[in-house]
C-alpha positions as a Markdown table, in Angstrom:
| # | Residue | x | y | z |
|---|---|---|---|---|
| 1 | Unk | -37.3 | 56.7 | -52.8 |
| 2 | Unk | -33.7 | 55.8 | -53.1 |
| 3 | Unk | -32.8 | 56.5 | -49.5 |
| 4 | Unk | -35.6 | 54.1 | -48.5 |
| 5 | Unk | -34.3 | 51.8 | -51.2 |
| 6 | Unk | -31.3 | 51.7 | -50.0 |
| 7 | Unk | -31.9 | 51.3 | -45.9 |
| 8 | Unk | -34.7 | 48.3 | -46.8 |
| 9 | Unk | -31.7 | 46.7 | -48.8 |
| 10 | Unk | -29.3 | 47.1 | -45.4 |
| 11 | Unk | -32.2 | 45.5 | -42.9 |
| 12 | Unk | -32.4 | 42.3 | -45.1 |
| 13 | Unk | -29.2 | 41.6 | -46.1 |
| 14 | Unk | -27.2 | 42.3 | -42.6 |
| 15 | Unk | -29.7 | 43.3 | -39.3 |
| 16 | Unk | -32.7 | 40.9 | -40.1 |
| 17 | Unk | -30.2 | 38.2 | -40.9 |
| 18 | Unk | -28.2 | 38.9 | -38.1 |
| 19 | Unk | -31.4 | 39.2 | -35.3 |
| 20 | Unk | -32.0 | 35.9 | -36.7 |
| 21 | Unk | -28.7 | 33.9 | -36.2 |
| 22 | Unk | -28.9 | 36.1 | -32.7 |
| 23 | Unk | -31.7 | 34.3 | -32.2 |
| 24 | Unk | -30.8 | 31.0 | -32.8 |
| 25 | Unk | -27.8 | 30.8 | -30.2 |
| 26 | Unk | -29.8 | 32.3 | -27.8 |
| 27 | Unk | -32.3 | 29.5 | -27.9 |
| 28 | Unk | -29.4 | 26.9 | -28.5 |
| 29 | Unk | -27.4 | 28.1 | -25.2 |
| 30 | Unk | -31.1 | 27.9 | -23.4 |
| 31 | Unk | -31.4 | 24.3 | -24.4 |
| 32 | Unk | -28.4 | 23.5 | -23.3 |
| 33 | Unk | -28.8 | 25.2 | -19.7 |
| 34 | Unk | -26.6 | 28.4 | -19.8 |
| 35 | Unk | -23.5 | 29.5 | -21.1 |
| 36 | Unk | -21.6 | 27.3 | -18.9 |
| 37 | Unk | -22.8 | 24.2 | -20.7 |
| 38 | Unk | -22.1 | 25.9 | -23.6 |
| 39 | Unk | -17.8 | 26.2 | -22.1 |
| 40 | Unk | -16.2 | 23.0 | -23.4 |
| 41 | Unk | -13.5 | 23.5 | -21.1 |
| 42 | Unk | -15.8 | 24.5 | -17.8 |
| 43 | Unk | -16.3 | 22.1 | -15.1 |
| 44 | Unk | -19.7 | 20.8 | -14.0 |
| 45 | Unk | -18.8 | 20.1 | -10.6 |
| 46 | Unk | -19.0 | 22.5 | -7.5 |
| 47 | Unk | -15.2 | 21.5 | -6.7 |
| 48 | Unk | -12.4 | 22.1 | -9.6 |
| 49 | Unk | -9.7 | 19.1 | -9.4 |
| 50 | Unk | -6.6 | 21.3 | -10.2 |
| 51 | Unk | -4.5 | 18.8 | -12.2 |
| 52 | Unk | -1.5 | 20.7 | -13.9 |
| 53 | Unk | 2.2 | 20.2 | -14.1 |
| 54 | Unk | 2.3 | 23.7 | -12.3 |
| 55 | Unk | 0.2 | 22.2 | -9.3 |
| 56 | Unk | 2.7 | 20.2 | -6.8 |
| 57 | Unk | 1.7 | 17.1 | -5.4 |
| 58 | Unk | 3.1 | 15.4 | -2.1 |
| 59 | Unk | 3.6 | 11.4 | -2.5 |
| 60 | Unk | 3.4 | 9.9 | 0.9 |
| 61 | Unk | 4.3 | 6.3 | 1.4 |
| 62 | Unk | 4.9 | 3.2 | 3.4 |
| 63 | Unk | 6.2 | -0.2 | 2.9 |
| 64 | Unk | 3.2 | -1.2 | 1.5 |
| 65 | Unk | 2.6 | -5.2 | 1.2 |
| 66 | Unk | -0.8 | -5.4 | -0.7 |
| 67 | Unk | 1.1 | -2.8 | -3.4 |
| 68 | Unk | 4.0 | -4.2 | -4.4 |
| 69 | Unk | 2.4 | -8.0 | -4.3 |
| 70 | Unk | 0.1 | -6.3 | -7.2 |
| 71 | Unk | 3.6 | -5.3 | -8.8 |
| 72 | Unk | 4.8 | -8.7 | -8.9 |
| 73 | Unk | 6.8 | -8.5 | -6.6 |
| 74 | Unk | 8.2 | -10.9 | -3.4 |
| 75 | Unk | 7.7 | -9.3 | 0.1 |
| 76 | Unk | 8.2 | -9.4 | 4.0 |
| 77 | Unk | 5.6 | -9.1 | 6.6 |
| 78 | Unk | 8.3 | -8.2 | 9.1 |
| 79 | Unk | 7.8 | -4.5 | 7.8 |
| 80 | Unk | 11.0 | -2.7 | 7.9 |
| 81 | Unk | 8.4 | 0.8 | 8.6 |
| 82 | Unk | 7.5 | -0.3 | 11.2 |
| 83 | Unk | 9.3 | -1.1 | 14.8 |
| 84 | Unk | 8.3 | -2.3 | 18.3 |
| 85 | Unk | 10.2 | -0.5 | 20.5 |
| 86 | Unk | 10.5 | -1.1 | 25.1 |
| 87 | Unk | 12.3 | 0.9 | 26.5 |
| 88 | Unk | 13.8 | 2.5 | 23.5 |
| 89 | Unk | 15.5 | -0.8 | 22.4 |
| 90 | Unk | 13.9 | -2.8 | 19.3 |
| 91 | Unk | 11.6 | -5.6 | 20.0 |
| 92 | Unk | 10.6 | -8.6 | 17.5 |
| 93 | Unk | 7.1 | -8.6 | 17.2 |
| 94 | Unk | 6.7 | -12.3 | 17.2 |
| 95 | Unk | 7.7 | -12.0 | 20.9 |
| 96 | Unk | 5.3 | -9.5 | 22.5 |
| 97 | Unk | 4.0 | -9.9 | 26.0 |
| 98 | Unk | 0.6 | -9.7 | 27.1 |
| 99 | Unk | -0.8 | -6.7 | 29.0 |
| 100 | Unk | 2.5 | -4.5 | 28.5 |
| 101 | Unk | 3.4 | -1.1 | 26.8 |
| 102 | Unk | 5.4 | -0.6 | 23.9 |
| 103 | Unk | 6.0 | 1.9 | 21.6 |
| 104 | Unk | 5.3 | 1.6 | 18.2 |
| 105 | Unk | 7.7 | 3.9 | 15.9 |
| 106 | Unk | 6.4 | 4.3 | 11.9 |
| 107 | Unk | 8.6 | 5.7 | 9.0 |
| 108 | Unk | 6.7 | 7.6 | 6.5 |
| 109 | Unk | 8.2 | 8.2 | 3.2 |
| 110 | Unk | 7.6 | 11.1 | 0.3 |
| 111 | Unk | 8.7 | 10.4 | -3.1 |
| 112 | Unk | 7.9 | 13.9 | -4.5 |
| 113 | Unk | 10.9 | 16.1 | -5.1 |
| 114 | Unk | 8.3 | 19.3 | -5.1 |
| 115 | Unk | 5.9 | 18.8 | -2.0 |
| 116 | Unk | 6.3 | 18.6 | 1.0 |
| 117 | Unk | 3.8 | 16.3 | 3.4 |
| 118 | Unk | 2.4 | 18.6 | 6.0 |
| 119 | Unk | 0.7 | 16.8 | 9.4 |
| 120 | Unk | -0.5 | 13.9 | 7.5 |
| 121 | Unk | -2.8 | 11.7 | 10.1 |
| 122 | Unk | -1.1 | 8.2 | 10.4 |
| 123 | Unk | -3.6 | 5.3 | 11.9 |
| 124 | Unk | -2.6 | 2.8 | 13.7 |
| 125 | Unk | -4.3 | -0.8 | 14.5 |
| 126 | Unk | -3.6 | -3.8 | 15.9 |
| 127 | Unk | -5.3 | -7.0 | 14.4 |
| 128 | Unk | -5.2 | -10.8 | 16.0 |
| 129 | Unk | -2.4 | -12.6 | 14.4 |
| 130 | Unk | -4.0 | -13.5 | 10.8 |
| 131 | Unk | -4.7 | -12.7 | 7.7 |
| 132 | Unk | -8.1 | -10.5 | 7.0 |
| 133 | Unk | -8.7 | -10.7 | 10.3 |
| 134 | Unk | -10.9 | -7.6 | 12.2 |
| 135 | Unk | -8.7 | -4.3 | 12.6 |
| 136 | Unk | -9.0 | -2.4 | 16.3 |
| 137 | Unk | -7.9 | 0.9 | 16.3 |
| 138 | Unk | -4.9 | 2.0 | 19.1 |
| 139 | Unk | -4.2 | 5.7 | 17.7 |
| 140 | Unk | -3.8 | 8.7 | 15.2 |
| 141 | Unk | -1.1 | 11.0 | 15.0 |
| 142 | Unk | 0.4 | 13.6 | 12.5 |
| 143 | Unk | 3.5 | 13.1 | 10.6 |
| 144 | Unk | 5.2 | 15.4 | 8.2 |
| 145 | Unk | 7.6 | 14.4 | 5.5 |
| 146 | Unk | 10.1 | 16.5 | 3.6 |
| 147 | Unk | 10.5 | 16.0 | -0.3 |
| 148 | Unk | 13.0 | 13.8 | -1.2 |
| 149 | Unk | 16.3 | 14.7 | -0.5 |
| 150 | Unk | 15.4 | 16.8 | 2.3 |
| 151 | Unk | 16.7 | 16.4 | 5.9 |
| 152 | Unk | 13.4 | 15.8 | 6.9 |
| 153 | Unk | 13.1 | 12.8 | 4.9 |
| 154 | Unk | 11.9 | 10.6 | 6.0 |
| 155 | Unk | 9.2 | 11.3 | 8.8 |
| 156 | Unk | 9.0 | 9.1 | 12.3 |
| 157 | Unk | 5.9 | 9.3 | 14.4 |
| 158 | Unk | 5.6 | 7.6 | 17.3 |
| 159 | Unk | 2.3 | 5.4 | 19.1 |
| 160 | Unk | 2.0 | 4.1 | 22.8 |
| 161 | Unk | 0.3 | 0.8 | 22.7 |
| 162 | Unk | -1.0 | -1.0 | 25.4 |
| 163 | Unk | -0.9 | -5.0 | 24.2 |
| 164 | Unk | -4.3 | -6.8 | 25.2 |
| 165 | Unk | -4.6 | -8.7 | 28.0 |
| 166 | Unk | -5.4 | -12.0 | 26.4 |
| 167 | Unk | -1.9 | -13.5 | 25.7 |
| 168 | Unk | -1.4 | -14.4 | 21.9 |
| 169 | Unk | 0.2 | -12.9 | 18.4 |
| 170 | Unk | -1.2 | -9.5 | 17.5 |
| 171 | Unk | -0.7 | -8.0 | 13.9 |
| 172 | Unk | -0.1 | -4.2 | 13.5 |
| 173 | Unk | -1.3 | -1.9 | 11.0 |
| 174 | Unk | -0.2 | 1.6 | 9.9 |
| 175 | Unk | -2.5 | 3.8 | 7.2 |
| 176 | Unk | -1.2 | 6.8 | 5.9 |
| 177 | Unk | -4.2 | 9.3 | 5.4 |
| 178 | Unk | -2.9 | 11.9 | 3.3 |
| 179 | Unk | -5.4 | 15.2 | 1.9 |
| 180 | Unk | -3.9 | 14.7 | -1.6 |
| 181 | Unk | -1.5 | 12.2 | -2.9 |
| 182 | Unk | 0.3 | 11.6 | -6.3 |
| 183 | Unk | -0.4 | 7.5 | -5.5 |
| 184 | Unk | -2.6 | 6.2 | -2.9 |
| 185 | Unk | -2.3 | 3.0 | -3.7 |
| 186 | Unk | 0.8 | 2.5 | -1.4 |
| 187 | Unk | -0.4 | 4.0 | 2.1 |
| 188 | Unk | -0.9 | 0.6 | 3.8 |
| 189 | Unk | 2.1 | -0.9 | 5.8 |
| 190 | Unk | 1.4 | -4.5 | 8.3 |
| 191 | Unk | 3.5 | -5.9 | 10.4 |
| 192 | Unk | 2.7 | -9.5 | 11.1 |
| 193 | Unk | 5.2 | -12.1 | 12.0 |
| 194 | Unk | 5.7 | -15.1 | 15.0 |
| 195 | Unk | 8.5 | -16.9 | 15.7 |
| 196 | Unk | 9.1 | -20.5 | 16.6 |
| 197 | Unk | 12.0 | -23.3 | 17.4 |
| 198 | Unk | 12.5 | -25.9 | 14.9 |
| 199 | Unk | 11.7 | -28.8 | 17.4 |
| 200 | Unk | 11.3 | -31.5 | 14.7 |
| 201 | Unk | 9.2 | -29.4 | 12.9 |
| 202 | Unk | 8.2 | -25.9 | 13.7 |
| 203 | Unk | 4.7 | -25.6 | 14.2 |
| 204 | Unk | 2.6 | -22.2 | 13.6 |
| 205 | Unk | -1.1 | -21.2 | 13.9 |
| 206 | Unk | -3.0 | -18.1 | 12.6 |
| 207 | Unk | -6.3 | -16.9 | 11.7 |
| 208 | Unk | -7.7 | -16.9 | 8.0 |
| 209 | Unk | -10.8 | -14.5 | 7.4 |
| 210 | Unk | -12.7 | -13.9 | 4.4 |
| 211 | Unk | -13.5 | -9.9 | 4.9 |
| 212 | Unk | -15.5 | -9.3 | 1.4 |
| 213 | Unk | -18.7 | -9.2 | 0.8 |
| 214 | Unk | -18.6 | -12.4 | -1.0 |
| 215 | Unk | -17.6 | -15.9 | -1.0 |
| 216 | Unk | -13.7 | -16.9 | -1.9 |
| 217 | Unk | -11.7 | -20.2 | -2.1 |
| 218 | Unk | -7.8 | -19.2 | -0.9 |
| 219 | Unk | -5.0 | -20.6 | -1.8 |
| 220 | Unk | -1.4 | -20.0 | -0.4 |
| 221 | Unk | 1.9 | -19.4 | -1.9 |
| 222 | Unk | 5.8 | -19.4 | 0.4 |
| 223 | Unk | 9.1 | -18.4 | -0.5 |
| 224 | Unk | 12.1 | -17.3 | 1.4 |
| 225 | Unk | 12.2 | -13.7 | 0.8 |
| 226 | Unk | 13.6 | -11.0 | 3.1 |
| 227 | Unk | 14.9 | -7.5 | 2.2 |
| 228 | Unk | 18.3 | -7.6 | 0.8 |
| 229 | Unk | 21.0 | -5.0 | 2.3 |
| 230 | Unk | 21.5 | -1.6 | 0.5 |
| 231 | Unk | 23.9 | -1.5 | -2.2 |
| 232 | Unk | 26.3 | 0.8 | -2.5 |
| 233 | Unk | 26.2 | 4.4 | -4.6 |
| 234 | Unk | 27.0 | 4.4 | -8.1 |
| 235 | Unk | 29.4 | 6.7 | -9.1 |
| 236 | Unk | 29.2 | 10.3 | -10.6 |
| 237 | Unk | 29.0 | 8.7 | -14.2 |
| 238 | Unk | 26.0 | 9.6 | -16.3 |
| 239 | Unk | 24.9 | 5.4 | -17.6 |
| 240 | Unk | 23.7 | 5.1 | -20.3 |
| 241 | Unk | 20.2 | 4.3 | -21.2 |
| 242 | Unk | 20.8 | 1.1 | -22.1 |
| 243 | Unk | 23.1 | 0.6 | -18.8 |
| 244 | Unk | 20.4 | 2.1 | -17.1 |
| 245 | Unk | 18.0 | -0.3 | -18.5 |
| 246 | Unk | 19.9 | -3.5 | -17.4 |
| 247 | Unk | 20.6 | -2.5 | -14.5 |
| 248 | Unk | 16.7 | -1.9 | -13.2 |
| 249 | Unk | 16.0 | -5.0 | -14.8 |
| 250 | Unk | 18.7 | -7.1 | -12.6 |
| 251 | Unk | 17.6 | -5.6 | -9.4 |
| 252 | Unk | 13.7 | -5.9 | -9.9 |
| 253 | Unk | 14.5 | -9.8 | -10.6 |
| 254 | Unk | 16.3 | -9.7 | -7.3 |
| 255 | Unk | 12.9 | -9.4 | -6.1 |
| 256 | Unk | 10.7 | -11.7 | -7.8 |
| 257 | Unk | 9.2 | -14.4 | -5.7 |
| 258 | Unk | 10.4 | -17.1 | -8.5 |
| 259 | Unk | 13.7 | -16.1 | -6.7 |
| 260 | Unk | 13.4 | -16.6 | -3.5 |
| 261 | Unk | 12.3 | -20.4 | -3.5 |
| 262 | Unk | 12.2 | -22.3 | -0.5 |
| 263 | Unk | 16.1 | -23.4 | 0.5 |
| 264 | Unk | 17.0 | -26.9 | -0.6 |
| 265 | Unk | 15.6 | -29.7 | 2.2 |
| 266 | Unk | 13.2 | -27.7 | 3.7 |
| 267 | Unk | 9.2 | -28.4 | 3.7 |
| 268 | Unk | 5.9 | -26.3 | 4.4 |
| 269 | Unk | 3.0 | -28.4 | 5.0 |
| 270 | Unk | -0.7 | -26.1 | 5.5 |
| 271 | Unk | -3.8 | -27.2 | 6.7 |
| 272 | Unk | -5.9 | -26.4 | 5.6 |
| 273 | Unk | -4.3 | -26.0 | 1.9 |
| 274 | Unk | -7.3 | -24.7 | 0.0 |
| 275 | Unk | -10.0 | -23.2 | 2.5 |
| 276 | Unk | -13.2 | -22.1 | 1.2 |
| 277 | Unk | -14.6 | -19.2 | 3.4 |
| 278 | Unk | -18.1 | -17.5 | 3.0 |
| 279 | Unk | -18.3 | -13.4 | 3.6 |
| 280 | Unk | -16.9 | -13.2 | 7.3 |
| 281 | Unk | -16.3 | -17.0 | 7.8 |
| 282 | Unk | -12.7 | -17.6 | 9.7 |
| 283 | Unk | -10.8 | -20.5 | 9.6 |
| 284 | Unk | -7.6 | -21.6 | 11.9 |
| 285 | Unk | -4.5 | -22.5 | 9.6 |
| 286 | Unk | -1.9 | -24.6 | 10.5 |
| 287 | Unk | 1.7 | -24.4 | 9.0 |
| 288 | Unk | 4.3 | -27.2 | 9.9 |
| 289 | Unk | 7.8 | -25.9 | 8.8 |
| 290 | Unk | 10.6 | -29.3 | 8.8 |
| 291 | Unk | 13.8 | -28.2 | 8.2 |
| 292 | Unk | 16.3 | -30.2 | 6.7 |
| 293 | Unk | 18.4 | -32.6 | 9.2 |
| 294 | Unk | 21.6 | -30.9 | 11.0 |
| 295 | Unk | 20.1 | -27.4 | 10.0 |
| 296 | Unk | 21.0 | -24.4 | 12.0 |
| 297 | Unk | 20.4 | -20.8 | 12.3 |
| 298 | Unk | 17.3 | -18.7 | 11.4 |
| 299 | Unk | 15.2 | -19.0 | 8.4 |
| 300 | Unk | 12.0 | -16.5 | 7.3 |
| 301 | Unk | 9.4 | -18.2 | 5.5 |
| 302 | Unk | 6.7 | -15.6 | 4.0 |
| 303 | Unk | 3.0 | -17.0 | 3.2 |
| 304 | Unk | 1.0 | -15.3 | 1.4 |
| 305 | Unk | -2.9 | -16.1 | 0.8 |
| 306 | Unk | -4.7 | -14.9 | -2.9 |
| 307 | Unk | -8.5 | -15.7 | -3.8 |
| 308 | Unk | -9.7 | -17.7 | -6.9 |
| 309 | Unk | -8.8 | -14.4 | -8.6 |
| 310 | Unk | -5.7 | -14.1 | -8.0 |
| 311 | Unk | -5.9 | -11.3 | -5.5 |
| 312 | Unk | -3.4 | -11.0 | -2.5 |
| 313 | Unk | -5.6 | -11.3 | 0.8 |
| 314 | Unk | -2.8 | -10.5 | 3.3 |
| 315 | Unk | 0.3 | -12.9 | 4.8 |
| 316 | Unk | 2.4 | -13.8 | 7.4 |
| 317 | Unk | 6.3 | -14.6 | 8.0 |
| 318 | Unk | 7.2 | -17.1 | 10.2 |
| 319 | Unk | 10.5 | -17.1 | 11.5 |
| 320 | Unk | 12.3 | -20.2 | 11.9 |
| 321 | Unk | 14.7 | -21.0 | 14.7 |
| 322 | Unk | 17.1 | -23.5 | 15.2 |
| 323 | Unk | 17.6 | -22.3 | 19.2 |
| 324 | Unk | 16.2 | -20.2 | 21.1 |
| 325 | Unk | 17.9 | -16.0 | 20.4 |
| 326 | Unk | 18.5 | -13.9 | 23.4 |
């Protein structure tokens, strides 16, 4: 009797127990869909995003308008990426000639110091002289980009481009299309500039278009801005972090719009000044640039067009000539 005494005493004080609590996270996994429910630290999706410190990630990028205006930051629509080319010698934009071929030469940059940017597709468009205006595609080509440092750095890749027939000012546009990418946010590079003589004033037209899905009132903002030459290396000297500190902060205010106001005498008159566009509505603006009297030389003038929300549209930058260059 004490034998069976003894193996009740064992079946309800550790295996019934135990069958029970088995039970219960059987049924709790089954509520819950499996065992992989049940994993904290499993994914639900099909596809794992790897994102570790050990997983290297290329950063492709271009001189990227749209970007850095979201910065805070001034910019040129004469994109220094991107170059016009006849013959193998450089050609302004603002002076391209109907029905003729050009080549069209991007630089792609890579800001990682890890990855590399392998055959990267690079798109390339043409748009009519404008801002939001309808994007026609020329060509796509492959680019790869060293990490930084790298003698491959950066990447060139080179279009043949046809200009339309129908004289006028065409805009071009380069999109970087990269399979992974520690920032997409700066792919986007335009080129969109015209030049005129100041013949008491200079007078410019392009196209306004509102390409959302919703109505927008613009408005339109000009400075003086252009790309300031490189400065030279700082010496082998570790700054220090307070040295370091100042001297970002002096350089990014070397590129604030507040900045680069428009030179003393000079006046930008647009017409309209305040358009009000409904979802794919386009408008004709006119900008009337009046130097000041006995003014010579060139001068850029960068306008730049933001909704009632403060967000950038697109711009232009007009060049402003006081004869005509050769």
């Amino acid at each position: 009797m004490r034998g069976i005494a003894a193996i009740l005493r064992a079946l309800f004080s550790a295996w019934i127990p135990a069958l029970i609590e088995m039970a219960r996270r059987f049924c709790r996994r089954w509520r819950l869909g499996g065992d992989r429910r049940v994993d904290q630290k499993g994914s639900r999706a099909h596809c794992v995003p790897i994102d570790h410190p050990a997983f290297c990630r290329p950063d492709p990028l271009i001189y990227d308008q749209y970007y850095l205006i979201g910065l805070g930051l001034a910019v040129t629509w004469d994109n220094p990426d991107i170059e016009l080319r006849q013959g193998g010698v450089p050609v302004p934009a603002g002076r391209l000639q109907a029905d003729t071929d050009y080549e069209v030469r991007v630089r792609v940059w890579n800001a990682s110091p890890d990855a590399v940017v392998v055959k990267m597709p690079v798109h390339l468009s043409y748009l009519s002289f404008g801002i939001g205006t309808v994007s026609n595609p020329i060509a796509t080509r492959p680019v790869s980009v060293g990490v930084i440092g790298s003698a491959s750095q950066p990447g060139f890749v080179s279009f043949d481009w046809h200009t339309p027939r129908q004289a006028g000012h065409y805009c071009l546009q380069a999109l970087l299309d990269p399979a992974d990418d520690a920032n997409f946010a700066n792919n986007l590079g335009q080129e969109n500039t015209d030049v005129g003589l100041a013949q008491s004033p200079a007078t410019f037209q392009f196209e306004l278009r509102n390409a959302t899905r919703r109505p927008h009132r613009y408005r339109f903002t000009v400075d003086a801005y252009t790309i300031p030459p490189l400065g030279p290396c700082r010496d082998d000297r570790q700054p220090t972090e307070e040295t370091a500190k100042a001297e970002q902060k002096r350089r990014l205010a070397a590129h604030l719009p507040s900045a680069h106001p428009l030179p003393p005498g000079w006046k930008v008159e647009i017409s309209p000044d305040l358009p009000s566009l409904a979802p794919g509505e386009q408008v004709t603006i006119t900008a009337v640039a009046t130097p000041p009297d006995g003014w010579t030389g060139r001068q850029a003038l960068n306008l730049n067009a933001f909704d009632e929300g403060d967000r950038a549209s697109g711009g232009v930058t007009l060049t402003v000539l006081s004869s005509l260059e050769p």
